[in-house]
C-alpha positions in Angstrom: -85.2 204.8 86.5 -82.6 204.0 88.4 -80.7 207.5 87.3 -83.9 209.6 88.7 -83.4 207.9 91.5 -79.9 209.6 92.5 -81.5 213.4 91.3 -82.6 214.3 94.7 -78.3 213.1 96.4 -77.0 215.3 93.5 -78.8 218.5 94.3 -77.7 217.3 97.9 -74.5 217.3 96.4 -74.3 220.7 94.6 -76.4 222.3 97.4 -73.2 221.3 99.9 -71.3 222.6 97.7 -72.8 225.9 96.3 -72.8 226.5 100.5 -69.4 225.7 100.8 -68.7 228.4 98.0 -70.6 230.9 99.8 -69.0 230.2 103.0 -65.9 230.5 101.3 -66.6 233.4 99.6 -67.5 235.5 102.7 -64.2 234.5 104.6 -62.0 235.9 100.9 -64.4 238.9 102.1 -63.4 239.2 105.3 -60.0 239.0 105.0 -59.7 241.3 102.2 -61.5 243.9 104.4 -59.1 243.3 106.8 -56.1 243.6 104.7 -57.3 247.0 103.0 -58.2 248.0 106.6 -54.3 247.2 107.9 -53.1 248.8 104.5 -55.0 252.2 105.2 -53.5 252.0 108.7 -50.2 251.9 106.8 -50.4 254.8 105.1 
């Protein structure tokens, strides 16, 4: 029983994480938009 009991802090856990992921994600985004922008402006 005791194992069910942690179930709800691990999808805590992942959830954290899975956003951390998406935050992540977005700035790799970002910053490739910004490096193809400054690489068009080189051309």
């Amino acid at each position: 029983m005791s194992y069910l009991n942690k179930i709800p802090k691990q999808i805590n856990l992942f959830r954290r994480r899975l956003a951390d992921l998406e935050d992540e994600d977005r700035r790799y985004k970002a910053e490739a938009r910004r490096l193809q922008a400054e690489m068009s402006k080189l051309q």
